[in-house]
C-alpha positions, 0 to 999 in steps of 0.5 A: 089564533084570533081573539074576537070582541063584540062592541055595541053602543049608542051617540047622544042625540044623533050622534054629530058630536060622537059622545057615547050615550052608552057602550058595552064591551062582550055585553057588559056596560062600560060606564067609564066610556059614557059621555067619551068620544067614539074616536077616543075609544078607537084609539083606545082599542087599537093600543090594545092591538085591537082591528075594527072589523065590521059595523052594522046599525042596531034596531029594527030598520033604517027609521029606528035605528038607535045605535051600533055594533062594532066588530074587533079582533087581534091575534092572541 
């Protein structure tokens, strides 16, 4: 079997630096996480056996995109 988490977040400005203006895990707001960078949580997320699946840009277009959603699985 599969477990699957949905992950959606935003970058400070445009995003250079990675810093993580906000994040939240299965629709929950994780502030711990803000100002953290998104390669830390990677890393995070793979100690805890999680597999990055997919990305897709959140917002109405490629001019409005304002942040991301994040796919992950592992197996239960």
């Amino acid at each position: 079997m599969v477990e699957y988490c949905s992950v959606a977040y935003a970058w400070v400005g445009r995003g250079w630096t990675q810093e993580i203006e906000w994040i939240r895990i299965q629709g929950e707001e994780v502030f711990e996480w803000r100002g953290k960078y998104w390669t830390d949580f990677l890393n995070h997320m793979a100690q805890q056996q999680w597999e990055l699946v997919t990305v897709a840009p959140l917002g109405g277009g490629k001019a409005s995109v304002y942040g991301v959603v994040a796919y992950f699985k592992r197996p239960i």
